[in-house]
N, C-alpha and C positions, 0 to 999 in steps of 0.2 A: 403444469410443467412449462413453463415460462422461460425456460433456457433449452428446448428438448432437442436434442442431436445437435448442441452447437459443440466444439471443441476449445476449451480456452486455457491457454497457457496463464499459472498465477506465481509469481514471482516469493520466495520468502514466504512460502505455504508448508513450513513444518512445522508452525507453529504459529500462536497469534493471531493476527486478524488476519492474513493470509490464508494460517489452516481452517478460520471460518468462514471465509469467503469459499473456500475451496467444499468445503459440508455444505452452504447453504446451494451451491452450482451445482451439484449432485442430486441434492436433493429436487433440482428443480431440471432434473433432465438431463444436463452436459456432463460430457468426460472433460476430463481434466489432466494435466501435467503437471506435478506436483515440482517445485521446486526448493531448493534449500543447502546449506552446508553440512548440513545434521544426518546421516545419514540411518541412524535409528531411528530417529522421531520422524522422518519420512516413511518409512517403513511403517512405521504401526498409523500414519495417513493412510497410506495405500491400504492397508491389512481394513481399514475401516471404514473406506469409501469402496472397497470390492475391487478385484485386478480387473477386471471389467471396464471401470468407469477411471481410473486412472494409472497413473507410470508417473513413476519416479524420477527424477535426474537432480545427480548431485551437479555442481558445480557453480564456480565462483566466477560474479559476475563483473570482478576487476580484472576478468582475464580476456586475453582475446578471443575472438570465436564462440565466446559464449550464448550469444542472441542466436549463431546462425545453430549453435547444436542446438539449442531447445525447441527452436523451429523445424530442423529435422526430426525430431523426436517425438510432435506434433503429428508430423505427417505420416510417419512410419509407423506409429502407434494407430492414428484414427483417420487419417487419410485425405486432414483438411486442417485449417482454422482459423476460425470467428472471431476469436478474441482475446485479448492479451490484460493481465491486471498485473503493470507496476507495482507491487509492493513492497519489493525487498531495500531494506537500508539499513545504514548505520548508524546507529544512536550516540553520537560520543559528547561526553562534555569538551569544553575548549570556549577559552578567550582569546580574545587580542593576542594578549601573552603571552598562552599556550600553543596558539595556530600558529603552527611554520608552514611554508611552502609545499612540503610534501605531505604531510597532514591533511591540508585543506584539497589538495589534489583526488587523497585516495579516499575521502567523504564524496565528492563531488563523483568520482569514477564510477561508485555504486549508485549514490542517489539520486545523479540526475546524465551522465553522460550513458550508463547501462540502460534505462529504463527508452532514451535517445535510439539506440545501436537497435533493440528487439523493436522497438516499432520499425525502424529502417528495415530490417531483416524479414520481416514480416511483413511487408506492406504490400506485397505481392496478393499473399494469399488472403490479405485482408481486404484489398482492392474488391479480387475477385468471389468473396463472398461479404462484399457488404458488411462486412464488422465494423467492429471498436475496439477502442481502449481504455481503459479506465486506471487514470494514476494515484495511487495514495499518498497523498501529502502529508500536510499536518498545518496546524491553525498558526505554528510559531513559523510559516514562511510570511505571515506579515510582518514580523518584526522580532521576532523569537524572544528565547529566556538569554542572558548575561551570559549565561555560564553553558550555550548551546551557540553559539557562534556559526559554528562552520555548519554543521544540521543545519540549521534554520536557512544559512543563505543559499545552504543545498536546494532547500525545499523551493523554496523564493523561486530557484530558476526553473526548478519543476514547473509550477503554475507557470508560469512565463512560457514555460516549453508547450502546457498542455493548450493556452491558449491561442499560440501561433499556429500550432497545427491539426487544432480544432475550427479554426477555420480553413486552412489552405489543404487540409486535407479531410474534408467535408467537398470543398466547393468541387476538388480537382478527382476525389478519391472513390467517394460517397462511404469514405470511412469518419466515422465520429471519435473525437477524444474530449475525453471530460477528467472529473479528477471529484474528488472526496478529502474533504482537509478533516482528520480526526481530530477531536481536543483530547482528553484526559483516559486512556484506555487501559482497563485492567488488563494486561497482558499477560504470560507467562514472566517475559523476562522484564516489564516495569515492575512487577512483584518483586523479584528480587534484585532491581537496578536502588530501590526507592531504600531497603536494608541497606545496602552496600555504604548509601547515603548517609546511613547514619539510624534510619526512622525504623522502630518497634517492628516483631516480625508479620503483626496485624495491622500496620499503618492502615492499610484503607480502610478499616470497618470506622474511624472517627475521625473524620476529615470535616476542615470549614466550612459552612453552609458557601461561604462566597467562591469557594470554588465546584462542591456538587451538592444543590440546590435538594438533586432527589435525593441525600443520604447515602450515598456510593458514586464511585465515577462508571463512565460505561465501562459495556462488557464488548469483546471481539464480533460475538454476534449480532448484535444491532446495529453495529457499522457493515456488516456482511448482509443485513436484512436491505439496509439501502443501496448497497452493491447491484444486488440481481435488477434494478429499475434497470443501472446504467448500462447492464448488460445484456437485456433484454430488448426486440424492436418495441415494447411498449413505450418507451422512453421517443419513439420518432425520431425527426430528422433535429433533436437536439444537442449541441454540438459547443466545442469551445467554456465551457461551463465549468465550474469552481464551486462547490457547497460546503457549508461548514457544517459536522454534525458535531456539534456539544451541547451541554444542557443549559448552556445561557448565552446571551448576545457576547460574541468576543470580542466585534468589533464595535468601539464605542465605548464601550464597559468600562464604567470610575468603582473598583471596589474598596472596601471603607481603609482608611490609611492606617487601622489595627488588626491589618486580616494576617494571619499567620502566613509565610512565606511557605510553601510546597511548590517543587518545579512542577508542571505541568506539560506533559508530551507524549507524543505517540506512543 
């Protein structure tokens, strides 16, 4: 039980790597605060983590107030908490082109000024017990896909965000923030993002070895399986940190100049 009685709020937990971050936090002891826009698919979260270990809250986190209600909801539910996982965003395609000003505005409002606002709202009760944070990125904030523009430079400032105040709120706080860059994730909705695209309703079962090496790309839960370090005190006073989990070096990587073009993203 490696998370036992902490309470952690998870962002974009009705689904995805959210909702299996939110399974593997349970199973490892913590209640949880489910979040999301979905208000079914939250529901049958709850229904399946037990009203016990978690609570639901819809809401949208391009709106105001949203950080301080889910930290109320935190506390009125379990009466403290430990720690926060950034995961909720928005996946849109967009170029050059396509990004207009308000566009790029309301990708940025969810994926890197929200995730900004609940650690500020939180930082209280994170202070005072010693928690973390943990943000979910993705591998395309080094430089993203063509046709991911605004996502990616979202992400970019996320890392940027995680590791500014993973140090200054480490040294000041003794709260840690770290972050998780996902590469290629079988999700609910990259399943049906990849269709939309164009590709077979089994695209993933035969994919390029040069993009997953083991014959599939990951699943939600193995990105949740390295979650519980960073939310765990097993992980110590480490802080300010950026890990890639995909199945081959991202950075670096020259892959052969006949490899079949698949976007790649969270």
């Amino acid at each position: 039980m490696r998370l036992k009685d902490k309470v952690i709020i998870i962002t974009g937990s009705t689904t995805g790597i959210g909702k299996a971050i939110a399974l593997k936090c349970v199973s490892e002891g913590a209640k949880v605060v489910i979040h999301g826009l979905e208000q079914k698919w939250g529901e049958e979260v709850v229904a399946e983590l037990g009203k016990e270990n978690a609570v639901l809250h819809i809401d949208n986190l391009a709106e105001a107030g949203t950080a301080e209600r889910l930290v109320n909801v935190a506390l009125k539910s379990f009466g403290k908490l430990d720690a926060i996982v950034n995961n909720a965003a928005i996946v849109a395609s967009s170029n050059i082109y396509t990004t207009d000003s308000e566009f790029l505005q309301r990708i940025f409002q969810v994926n890197t000024v929200a995730p900004f606002l609940l650690i500020k709202a939180a930082l209280t009760q994170l202070t005072l017990n010693k928690g973390c944070v943990l943000n979910i990125g993705s591998v395309n904030a080094y430089s993203g896909e063509p046709n991911l523009l605004a996502y990616s430079v979202s992400k970019g400032a996320l890392m940027t965000l995680t590791r500014n105040l993973g140090d200054t709120l480490h040294r000041e706080n003794h709260v840690r923030v770290n972050q998780i860059n996902p590469g290629w994730i079988l999700t609910e909705t990259e399943r049906e993002r990849k269709k939309v695209h164009g590709l077979a309703d089994d695209w993933y079962k035969d994919l390029p070895s040069v993009y997953a090496p083991a014959g599939r790309i990951l699943w939600p839960k193995e990105i949740a399986a390295a979650a519980i370090y960073w939310l765990a005190d097993e992980c110590g006073p480490i802080s300010g940190q950026v890990v890639e989990l995909e199945q081959h070096p991202f950075i670096g990587r020259n892959p052969p100049k006949d490899a079949t073009t698949i976007p790649v993203n969270k």
